[in-house]
N, C-alpha and C positions, 0 to 999 in steps of 0.2 A: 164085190171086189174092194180091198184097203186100197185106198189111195195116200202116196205118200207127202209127209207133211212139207215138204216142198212145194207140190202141186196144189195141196191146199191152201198155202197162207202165201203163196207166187214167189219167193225167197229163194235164191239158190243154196246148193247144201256147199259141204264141203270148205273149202280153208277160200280164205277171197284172195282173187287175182293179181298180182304184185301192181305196180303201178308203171304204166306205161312211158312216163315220164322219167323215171327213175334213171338214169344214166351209171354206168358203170367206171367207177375213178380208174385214171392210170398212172401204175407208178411206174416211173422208169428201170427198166431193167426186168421187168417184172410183165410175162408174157399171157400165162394162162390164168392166172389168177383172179378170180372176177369178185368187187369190192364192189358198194357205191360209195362216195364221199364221205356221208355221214355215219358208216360202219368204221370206214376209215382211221377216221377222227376219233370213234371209242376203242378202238383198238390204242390207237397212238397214246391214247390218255390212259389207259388202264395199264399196257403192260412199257410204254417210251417205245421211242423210234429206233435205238440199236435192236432192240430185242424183235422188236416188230419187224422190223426187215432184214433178219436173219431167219424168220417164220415165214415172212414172204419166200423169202429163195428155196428153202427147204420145200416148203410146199411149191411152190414154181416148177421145179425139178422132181419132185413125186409125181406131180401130173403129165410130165414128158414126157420120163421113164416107166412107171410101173404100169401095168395092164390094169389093175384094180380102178388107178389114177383115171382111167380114160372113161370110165364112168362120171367122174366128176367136171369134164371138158362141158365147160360151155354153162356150166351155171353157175348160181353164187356162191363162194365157201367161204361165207362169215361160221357159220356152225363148226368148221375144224378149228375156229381159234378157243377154243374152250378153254377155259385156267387148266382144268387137269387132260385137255387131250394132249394126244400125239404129239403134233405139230410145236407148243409152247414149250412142251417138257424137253422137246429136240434141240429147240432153240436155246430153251434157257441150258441146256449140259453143252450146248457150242459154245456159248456168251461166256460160261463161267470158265470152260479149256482155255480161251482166248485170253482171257484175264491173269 
């Protein structure tokens, strides 16, 4: 019988476990949305703070309303703020209407 290279070298497989320290920032106004501080911060630096919490709210609100969204409840959604996802490209064609 193969034994797998886990059980041999005592090493667990798979992605390693977030950190239990980790605390999740809150911004005001901004309910379902789960950040920690320091994603925050790259966020705010890369795209500014109007742009960024007009993606806050858009995504806030996907996760209220859509069924799909309730999949996302309850964990972190640093990965929706992508340059070319959804979420930024939503944001960025409100930021620019608004202007």
């Amino acid at each position: 019988m193969k034994k797998s290279v886990s059980i041999i070298n005592g090493k667990k497989g798979g992605r390693p476990d977030g950190s239990k320290y980790v605390t999740t920032f809150v911004v005001p106004g901004i309910n379902l949305v789960i950040l920690t501080e320091h994603q925050y911060n790259i966020l705010a630096e890369r795209y500014g703070l109007p742009l960024l919490k007009k993606a806050l709210s858009i995504l806030d609100e996907w996760l209220q309303k859509s069924p799909v969204g309730s999949r996302y409840k309850g964990k972190n959604n640093y990965a929706h703020f992508r340059s070319d996802g959804w979420v930024i490209n939503e944001a960025k064609q409100m930021f620019i209407q608004q202007i």
